[in-house]
Each structure stands twice: as structure tokens, then as C-alpha cells.
C-alpha positions, 0 to 999 in steps of 0.5 A, a space after each residue: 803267617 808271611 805277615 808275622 815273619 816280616 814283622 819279626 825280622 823288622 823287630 829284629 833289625 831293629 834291635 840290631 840297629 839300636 845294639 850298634 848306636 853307640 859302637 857308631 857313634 864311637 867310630 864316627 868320633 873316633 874317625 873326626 880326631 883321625 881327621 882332625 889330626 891329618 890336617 894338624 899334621 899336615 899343617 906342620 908339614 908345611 912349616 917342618 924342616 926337610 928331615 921330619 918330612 918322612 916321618 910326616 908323611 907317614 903319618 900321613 899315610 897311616 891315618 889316610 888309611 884309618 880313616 878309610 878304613 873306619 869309613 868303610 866300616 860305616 859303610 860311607 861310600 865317598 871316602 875320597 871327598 870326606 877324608 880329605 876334608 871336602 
């Protein structure tokens, strides 16, 4: 009987596992534009005039924190390295 129920909650996560695919790769696209649009903003940071450096900078910050965020949810744990690009 232990052998069934073993066999079913596998099945079970499976179709769990196969459910979340594409919400998966979803994030995982999501979470490259997220970080190919940090380094774009920080590139023109690095050639804008000292009044846009704010609004830059919060840019910064607000996708610095998406792209935790969505690292998170994958579940990846070195969110430091990956986030800035490394």
C-alpha cells in the first residue's frame, strides 16, 4: 500500500511540476529583460548629465529589487552574483 501512495504523490508532482512549465519559463524570460534593462540603464547612467542621475538610479533600484524578487520565486539562491550580471 506505502508503495501506491509513494507512486501517486510522484505522479502528483509531476503534474505539478509539468503545470508551472511555462509559468517558468515566463519568469525566467521576464527576469532576462529585467536584467538586460539594468545594464542598459546603467550604461546611460554612466554618460547622463548629473540631474537625470535620481530618476536613473531609481531605476536602478526598482528593477535591482524585480529581479530578486522574480529570483526568488524561482527559488535560485545566488541572487547577488546573477543579478548583477556575474
Amino acid at each position: 500500500m506505502a508503495e501506491i501512495i509513494d507512486f501517486a504523490e510522484i505522479q502528483k508532482a509531476r503534474r505539478r511540476a509539468r503545470e508551472r512549465g511555462p509559468d517558468r519559463e515566463n519568469l525566467e524570460r521576464a527576469l532576462e529583460l529585467m536584467r538586460e534593462n539594468l545594464a542598459a540603464v546603467a550604461a546611460e547612467l554612466v554618460h547622463a548629465p548629473q540631474v537625470e542621475h535620481a530618476e536613473l538610479i531609481t531605476r536602478i533600484e526598482r528593477l535591482l529589487a524585480m529581479i530578486r524578487y522574480g529570483m526568488r520565486m524561482l527559488g535560485e539562491s545566488d541572487a547577488g552574483s546573477r543579478a548583477s550580471g556575474g
